[in-house]
BAGU-811173 format. One line per field, with one value per residue (C-alpha): residue in three letters; x, y, z. Coordinates in pm, 1 decimal, m for minus. Layout:
<vodrens>
aa = (Ala	...) $
east = (X	...) $
north = (Y	...) $
up = (Z	...) $
</vodrens>
This chain:
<vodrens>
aa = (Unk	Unk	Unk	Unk	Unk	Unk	Unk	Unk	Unk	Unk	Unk	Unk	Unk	Unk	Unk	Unk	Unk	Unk	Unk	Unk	Unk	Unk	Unk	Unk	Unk	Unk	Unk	Unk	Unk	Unk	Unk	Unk	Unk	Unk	Unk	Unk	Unk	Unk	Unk	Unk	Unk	Unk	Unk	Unk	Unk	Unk	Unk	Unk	Unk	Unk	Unk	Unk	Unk	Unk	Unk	Unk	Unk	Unk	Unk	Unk	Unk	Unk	Unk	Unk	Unk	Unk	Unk	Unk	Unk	Unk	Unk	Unk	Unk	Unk	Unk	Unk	Unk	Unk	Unk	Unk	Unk	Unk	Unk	Unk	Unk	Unk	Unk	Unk	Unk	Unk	Unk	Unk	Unk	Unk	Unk	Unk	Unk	Unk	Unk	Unk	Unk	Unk	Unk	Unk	Unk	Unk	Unk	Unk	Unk	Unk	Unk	Unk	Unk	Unk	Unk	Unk	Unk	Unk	Unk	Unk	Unk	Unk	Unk	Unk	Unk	Unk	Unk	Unk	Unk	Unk	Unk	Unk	Unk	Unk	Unk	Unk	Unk	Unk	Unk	Unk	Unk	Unk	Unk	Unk	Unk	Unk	Unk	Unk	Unk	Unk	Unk	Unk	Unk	Unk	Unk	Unk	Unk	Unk	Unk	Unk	Unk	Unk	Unk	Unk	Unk	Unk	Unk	Unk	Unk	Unk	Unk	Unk	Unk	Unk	Unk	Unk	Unk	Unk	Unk	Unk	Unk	Unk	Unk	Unk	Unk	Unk	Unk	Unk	Unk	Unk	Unk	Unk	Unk	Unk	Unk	Unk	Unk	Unk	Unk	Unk	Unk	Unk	Unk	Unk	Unk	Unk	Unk	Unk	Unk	Unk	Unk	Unk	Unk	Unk	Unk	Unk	Unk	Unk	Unk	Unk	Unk	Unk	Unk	Unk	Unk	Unk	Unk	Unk	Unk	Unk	Unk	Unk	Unk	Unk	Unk	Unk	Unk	Unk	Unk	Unk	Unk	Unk	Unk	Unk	Unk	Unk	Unk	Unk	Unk	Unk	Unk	Unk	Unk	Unk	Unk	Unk	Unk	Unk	Unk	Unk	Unk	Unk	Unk	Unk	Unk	Unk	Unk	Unk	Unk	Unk	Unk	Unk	Unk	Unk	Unk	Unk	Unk	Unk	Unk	Unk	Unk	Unk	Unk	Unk	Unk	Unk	Unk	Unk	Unk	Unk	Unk	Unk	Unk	Unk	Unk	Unk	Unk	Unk	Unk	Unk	Unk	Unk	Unk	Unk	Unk	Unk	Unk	Unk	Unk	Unk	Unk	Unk	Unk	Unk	Unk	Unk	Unk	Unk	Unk	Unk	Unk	Unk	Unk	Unk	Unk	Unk	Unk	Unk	Unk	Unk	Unk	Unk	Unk	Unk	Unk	Unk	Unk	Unk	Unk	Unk	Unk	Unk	Unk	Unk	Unk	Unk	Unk	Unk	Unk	Unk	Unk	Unk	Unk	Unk	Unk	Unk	Unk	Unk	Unk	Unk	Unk	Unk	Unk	Unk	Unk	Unk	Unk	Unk	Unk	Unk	Unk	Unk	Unk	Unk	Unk	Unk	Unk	Unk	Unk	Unk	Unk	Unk	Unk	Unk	Unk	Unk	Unk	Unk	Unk	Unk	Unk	Unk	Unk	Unk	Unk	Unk	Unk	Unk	Unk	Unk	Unk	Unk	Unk	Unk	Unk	Unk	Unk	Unk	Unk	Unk	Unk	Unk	Unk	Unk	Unk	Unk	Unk	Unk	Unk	Unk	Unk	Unk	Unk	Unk	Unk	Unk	Unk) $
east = (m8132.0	m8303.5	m7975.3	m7947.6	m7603.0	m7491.0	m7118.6	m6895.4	m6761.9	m7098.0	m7159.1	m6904.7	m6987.9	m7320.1	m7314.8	m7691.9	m8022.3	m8337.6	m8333.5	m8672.3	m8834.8	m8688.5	m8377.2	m8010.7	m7928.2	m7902.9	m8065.5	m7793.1	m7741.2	m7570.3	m7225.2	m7200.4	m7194.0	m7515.3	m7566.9	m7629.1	m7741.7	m7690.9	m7841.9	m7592.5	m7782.3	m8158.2	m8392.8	m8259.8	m8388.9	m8358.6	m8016.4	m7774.9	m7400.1	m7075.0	m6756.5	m6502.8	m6161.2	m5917.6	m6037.9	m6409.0	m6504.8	m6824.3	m6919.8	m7278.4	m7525.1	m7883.2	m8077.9	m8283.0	m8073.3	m7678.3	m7311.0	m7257.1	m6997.9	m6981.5	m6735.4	m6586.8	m6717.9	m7038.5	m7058.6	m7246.1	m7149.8	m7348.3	m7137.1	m7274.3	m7623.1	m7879.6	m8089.5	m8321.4	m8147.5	m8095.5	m7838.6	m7534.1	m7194.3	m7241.9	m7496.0	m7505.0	m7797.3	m7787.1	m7778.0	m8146.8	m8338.2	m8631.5	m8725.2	m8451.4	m8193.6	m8023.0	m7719.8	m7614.4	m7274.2	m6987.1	m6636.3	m6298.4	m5973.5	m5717.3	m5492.4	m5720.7	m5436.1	m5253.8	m5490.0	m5819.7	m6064.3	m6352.8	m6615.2	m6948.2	m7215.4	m7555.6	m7804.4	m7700.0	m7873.2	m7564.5	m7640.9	m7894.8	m8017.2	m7975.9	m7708.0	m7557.5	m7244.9	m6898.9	m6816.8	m6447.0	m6454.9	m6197.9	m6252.6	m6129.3	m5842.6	m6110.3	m6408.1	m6649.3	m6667.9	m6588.0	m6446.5	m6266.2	m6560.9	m6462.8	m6715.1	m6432.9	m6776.1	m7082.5	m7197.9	m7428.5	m7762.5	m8076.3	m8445.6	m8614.2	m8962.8	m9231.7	m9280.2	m9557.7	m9353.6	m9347.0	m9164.4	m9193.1	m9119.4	m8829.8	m8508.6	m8562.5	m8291.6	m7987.9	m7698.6	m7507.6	m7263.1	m6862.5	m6614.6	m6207.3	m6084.0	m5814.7	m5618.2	m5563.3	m5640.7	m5909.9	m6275.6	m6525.8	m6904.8	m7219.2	m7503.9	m7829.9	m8038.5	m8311.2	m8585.7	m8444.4	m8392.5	m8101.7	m7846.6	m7717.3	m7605.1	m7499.8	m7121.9	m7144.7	m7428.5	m7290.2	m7609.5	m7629.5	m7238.1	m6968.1	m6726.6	m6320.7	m6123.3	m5879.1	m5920.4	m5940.7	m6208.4	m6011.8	m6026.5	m5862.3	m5539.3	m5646.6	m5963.8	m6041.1	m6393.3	m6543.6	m6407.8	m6618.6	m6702.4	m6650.9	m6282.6	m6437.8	m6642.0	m6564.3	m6866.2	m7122.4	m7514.1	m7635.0	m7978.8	m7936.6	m7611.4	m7606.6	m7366.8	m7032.3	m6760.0	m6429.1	m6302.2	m6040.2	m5733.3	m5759.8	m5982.9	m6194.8	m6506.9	m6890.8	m7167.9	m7533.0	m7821.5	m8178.7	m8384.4	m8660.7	m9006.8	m8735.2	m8358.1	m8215.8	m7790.1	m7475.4	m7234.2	m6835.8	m6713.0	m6482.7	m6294.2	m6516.2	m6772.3	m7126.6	m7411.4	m7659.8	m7958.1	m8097.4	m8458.8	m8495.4	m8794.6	m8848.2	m8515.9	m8471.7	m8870.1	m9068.9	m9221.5	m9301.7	m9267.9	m9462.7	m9217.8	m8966.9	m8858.4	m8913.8	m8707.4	m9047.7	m9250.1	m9444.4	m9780.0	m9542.0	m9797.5	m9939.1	m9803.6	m9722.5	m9492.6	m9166.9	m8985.2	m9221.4	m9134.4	m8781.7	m8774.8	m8954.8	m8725.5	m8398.4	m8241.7	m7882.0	m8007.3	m7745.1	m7895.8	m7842.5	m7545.8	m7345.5	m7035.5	m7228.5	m7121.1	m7311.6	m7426.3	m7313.5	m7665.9	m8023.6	m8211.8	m8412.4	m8481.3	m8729.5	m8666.3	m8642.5	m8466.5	m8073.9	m7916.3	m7557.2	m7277.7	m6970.0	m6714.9	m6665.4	m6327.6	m6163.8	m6193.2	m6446.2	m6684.9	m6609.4	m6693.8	m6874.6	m6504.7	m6414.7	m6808.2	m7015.5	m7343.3	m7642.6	m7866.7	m8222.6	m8456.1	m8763.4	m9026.1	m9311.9	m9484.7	m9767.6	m9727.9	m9325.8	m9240.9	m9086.9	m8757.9	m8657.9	m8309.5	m7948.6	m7784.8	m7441.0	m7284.4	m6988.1	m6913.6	m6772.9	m6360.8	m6433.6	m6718.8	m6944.5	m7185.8	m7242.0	m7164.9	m7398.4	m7688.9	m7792.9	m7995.0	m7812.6	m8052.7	m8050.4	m8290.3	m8483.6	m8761.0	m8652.0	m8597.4	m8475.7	m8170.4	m7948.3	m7631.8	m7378.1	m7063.6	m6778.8	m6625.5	m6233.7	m6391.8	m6482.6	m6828.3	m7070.7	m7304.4	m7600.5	m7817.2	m8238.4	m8468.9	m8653.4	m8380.8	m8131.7	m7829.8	m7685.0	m7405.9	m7414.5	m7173.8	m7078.9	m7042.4) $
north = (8192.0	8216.3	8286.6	8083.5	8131.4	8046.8	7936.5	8174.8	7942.5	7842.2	8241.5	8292.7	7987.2	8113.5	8321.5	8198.5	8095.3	8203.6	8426.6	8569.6	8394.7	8609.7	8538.9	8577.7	8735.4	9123.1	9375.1	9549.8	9920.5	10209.8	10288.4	10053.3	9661.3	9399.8	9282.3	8907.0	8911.8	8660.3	8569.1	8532.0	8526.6	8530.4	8487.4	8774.0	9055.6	9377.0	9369.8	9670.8	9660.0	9459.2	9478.0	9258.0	9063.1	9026.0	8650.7	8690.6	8659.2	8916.1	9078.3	9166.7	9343.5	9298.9	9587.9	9357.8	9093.6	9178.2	9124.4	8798.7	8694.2	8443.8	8275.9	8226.4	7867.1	7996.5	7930.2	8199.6	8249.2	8477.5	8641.6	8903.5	8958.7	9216.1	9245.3	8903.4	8780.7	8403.7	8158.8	8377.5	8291.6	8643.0	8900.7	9257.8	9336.0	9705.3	9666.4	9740.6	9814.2	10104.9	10236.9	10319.6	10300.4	9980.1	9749.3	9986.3	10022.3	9800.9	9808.5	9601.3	9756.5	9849.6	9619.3	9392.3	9096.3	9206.5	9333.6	9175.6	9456.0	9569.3	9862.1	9871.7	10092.4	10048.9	10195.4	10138.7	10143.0	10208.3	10577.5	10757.0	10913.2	10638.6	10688.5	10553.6	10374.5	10323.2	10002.2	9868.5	9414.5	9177.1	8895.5	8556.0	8387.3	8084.0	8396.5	8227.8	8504.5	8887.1	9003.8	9328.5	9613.7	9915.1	10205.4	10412.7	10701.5	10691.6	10998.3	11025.9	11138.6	10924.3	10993.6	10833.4	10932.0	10970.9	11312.9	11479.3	11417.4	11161.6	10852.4	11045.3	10726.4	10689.6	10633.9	10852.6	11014.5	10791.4	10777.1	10488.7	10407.3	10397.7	10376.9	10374.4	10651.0	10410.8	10760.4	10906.4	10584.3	10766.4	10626.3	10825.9	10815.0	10931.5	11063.5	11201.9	11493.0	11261.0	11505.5	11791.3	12125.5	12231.7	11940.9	11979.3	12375.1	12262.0	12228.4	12005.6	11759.2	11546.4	11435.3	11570.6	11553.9	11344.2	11256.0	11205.5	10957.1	10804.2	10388.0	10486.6	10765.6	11029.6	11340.4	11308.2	11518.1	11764.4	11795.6	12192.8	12219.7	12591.6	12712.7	12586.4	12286.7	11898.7	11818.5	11502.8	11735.2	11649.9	11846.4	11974.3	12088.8	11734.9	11584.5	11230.8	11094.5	10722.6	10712.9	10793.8	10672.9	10792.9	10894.7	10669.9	10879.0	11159.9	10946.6	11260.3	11210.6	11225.0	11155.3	11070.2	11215.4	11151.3	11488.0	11586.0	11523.4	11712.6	11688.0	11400.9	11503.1	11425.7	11635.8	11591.2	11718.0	11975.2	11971.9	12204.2	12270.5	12314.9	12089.5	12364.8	12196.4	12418.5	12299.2	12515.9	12728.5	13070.8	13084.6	13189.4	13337.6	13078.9	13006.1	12793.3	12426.7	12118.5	11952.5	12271.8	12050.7	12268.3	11969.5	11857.3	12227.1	12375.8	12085.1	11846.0	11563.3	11616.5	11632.1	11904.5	12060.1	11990.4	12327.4	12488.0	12279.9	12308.4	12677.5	12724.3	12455.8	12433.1	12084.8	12307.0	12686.8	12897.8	13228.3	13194.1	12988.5	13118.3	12873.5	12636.0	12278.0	12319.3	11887.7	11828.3	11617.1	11657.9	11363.3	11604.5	11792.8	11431.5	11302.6	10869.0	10737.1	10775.7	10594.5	10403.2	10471.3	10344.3	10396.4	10139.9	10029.3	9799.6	9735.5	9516.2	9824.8	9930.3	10301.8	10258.9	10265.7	10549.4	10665.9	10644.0	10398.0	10532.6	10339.7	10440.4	10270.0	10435.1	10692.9	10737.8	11047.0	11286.6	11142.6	11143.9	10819.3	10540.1	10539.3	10167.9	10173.9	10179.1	10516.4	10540.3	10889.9	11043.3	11296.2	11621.7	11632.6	11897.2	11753.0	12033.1	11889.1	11562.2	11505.5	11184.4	10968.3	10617.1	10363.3	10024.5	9775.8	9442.7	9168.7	9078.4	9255.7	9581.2	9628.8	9916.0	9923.4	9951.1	9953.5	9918.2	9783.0	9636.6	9303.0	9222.9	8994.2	9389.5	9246.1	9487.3	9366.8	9483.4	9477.1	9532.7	9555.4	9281.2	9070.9	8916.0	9005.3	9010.6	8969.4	9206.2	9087.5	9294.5	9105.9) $
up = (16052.7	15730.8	15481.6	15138.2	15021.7	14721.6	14697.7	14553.3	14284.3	14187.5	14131.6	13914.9	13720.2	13696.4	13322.7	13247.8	13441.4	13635.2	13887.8	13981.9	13745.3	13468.3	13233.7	13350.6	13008.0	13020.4	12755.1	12597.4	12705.0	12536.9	12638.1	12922.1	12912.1	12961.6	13308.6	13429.9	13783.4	14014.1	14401.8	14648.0	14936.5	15013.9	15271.9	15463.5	15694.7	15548.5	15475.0	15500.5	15385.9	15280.8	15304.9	15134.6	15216.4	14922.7	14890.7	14877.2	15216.5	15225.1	15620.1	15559.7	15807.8	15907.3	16006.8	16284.8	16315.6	16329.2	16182.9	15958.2	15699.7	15419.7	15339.2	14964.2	15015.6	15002.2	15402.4	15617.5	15960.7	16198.4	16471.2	16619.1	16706.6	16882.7	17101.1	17099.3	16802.1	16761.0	16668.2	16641.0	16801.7	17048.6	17100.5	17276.1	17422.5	17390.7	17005.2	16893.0	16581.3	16546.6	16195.7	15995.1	16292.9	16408.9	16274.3	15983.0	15760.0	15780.9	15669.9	15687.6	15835.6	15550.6	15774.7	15881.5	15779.6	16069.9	16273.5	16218.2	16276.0	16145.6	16199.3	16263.0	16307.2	16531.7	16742.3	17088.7	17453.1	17634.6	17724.4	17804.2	17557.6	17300.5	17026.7	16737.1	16762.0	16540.7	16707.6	16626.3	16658.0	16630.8	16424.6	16503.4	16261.5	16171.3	16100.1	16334.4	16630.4	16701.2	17028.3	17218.6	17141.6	17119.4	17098.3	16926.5	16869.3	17139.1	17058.6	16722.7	16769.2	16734.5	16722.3	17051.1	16994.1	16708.5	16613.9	16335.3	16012.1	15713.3	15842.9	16140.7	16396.9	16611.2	16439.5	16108.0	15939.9	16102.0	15845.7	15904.5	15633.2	15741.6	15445.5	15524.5	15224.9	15015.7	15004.4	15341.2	15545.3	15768.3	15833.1	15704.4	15882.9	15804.8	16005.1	15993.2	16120.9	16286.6	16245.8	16450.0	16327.3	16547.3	16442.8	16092.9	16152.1	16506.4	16598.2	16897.3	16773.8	16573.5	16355.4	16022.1	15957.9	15762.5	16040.2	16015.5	16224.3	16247.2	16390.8	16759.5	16664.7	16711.1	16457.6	16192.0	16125.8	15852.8	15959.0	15906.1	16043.0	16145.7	16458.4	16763.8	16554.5	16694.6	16530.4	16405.1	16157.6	15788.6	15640.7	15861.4	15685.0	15527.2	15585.1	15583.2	15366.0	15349.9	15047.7	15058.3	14792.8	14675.9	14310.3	14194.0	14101.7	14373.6	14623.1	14655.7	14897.0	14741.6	14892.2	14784.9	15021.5	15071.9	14931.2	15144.6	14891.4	14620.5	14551.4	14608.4	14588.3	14521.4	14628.2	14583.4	14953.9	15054.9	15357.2	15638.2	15394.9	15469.3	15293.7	15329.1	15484.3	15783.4	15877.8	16179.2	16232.5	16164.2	15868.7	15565.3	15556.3	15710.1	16017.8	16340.0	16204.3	16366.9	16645.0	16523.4	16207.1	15861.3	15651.6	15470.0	15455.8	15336.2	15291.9	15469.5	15441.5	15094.8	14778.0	14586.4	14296.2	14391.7	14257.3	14477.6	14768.0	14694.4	14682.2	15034.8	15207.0	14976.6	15002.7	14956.5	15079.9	14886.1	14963.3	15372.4	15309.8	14998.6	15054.5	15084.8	14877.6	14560.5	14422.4	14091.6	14043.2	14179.7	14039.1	13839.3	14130.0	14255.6	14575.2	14554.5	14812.8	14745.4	14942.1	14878.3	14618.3	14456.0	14220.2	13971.1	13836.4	13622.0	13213.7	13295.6	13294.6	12978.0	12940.5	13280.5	13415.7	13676.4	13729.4	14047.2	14048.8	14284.5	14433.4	14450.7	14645.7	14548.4	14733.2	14544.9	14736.1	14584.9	14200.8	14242.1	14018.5	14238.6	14042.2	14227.6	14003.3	14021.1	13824.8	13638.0	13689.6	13489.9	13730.6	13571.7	13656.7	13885.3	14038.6	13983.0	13722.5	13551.7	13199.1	13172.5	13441.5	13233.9	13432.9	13448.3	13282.1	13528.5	13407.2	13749.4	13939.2	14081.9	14490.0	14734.8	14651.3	14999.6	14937.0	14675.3	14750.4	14386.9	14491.1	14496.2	14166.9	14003.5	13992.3	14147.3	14435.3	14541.2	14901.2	14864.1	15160.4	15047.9	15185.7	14875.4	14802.7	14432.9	14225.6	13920.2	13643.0	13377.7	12977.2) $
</vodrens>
């Protein structure tokens, strides 16, 4: 495998240097504090998430390639793999990768000292059709294996074939992250609409939802869904969330979403609510929609003003759905690729404590700027607005930002598609 780790000591030793040819000295920033950034891995395949023991120890996942962790040694070890993947200690061949689907979101057990489990989710072969998978593993006491899967959910929806869209290849619009909420203890998924206009109003289908369960995948108790709705429904009505993160103080769920050519969100949830995206044909005023999928009308492959877009095919359609969950930020109503989110903590952060850091991984459609970035939100207290949105200045090139994912060191860390991982330490 083609990982470069560097040891976790020798990170947090590392307060100057190169990385990408540029300075490890951050630009000072107003209100927040200067970043140095640092490479903790490289030479990776697209990767996805992290998820963090107490000590350091970092599980990380490959879209293509599969489940690894490194150790606070600096020591990577790869343990499970997909389909034709090589040199790690098991692989499953029904685990595959296709477009924006395969070995997605990871995240540790709240007990995982006594139990040693951990949650994954992946694009799986096992039925027919193909779905997404929450997969539950047990790691091994020396972190060199997983064993007992269990699918505890084999039911998400994924896109099998190419249809006439943007991205429009099999696995578009596939979720993916899983968070455990600190406050209620439940595991939180995310899922997408995969192109298809029926899922993210639908209560059976599962796409297009924020799920609830509890470790077995069972809903979770308090789950108050619409009636006829799957139990596991959280929120029902989103596009394609693959950020979810919790307020410190009242661990309240919000999530960041992928706009469709406008809008990019984040919304704070509410128990049963609806997101408000409906991209079914012949709604709210419009018409027969190629492969019955309005979610990028009207001029779906062209560009076009993006107010005008946005009123024809709403990202949140308040007029058909008044209750609908209403974001407290819309990127300035662009749509750039958000995709993972965190709350940061600790007076480490300075005035940056308590507020939620986007990352955007960048678009660039019809003129829209590519906006390749990672955003600081203060989040209004009742999560209905936001009282500030400042860039965080990092001195290196900019990347798709994946995921972000704060450290049991309070240092933030950061996944790119262009396959390095980073340490980003606030001064």
């Amino acid at each position: 495998m083609k990982q470069h780790a560097i040891a976790w000591s020798l990170c947090a030793a590392l307060t100057s240097g190169v990385i990408l040819g540029l300075p490890a000295v951050a630009a000072a920033q107003s209100n927040g504090p200067s970043i140095t950034p640092t490479t903790v891995l490289s030479g990776l395949d697209n990767p996805w998430d992290m998820a963090f023991l107490p000590d350091g120890t970092m599980f990380f996942t490959e879209k293509c390639r599969g489940l690894s962790v490194m150790l606070p040694s600096g020591e990577v070890n790869a343990l499970l793999g997909m389909k034709d993947s090589q040199g790690y200690a098991s692989t499953n061949d029904d685990l595959f990768c296709e477009g924006q689907a395969g070995m997605n979101g990871v995240a540790v057990d709240p007990n995982f000292a006594s139990n040693r489990q951990i949650y994954v989710y992946s694009t799986s072969s096992l039925s027919d059709p193909v779905t997404n998978r929450v997969m539950r593993l047990k790691v091994n006491d020396d972190l060199t294996g997983v064993s007992d899967r269990t699918d505890i959910i084999d039911d998400i929806q994924y896109k099998p074939a190419a249809t006439n869209h943007p991205f429009g290849g099999p696995g578009a619009h596939n979720g993916g992250r899983v968070r455990f909420n600190p406050g209620d203890g439940f595991l939180y998924v995310t899922t997408g609409d995969t192109h298809n206009g029926k899922v993210p109003q639908s209560p059976t289908l599962i796409g297009s939802k924020v799920l609830r369960v509890d470790r077995d995948g069972n809903a979770a108790t308090g789950n108050t869904p619409p009636e006829g709705f799957d139990a596991r429904t959280y929120t029902y009505g989103h596009r394609n969330v693959q950020g979810i993160a919790f307020r410190p103080g009242d661990n309240q769920p919000v999530v960041a979403e992928h706009g469709p050519w406008h809008t990019d969100e984040i919304t704070v949830l509410k128990n049963g609510g609806n997101g408000g995206w409906d991209p079914r044909p012949n709604m709210a005023g419009r018409g027969d929609c190629p492969d019955d999928y309005c979610g990028y009308e009207p001029n779906q492959m062209k560009g076009m003003d993006a107010t005008e877009r946005a009123a024809y095919m709403p990202m949140t359609d308040s007029k058909t759905f008044p209750e609908a969950m209403q974001p407290a930020w819309t990127n300035n109503g662009l749509s750039q690729g958000t995709s993972s989110a965190e709350f940061l903590t600790g007076e480490q952060w300075g005035d940056w404590d308590g507020r939620l850091v986007v990352g955007i991984m960048g678009i660039g459609f019809g003129g829209t700027p590519v906006g390749q970035r990672i955003d600081v939100i203060d989040l209004s207290d009742d999560g209905m607005s936001v009282k500030e949105v400042t860039t965080m200045a990092i001195p290196m090139a900019t990347g798709r930002y994946r995921s972000v994912v704060q450290g049991p060191d309070g240092n933030l860390y950061t996944a790119v598609d262009q396959g390095e991982i980073y340490m980003l330490s606030p001064n």
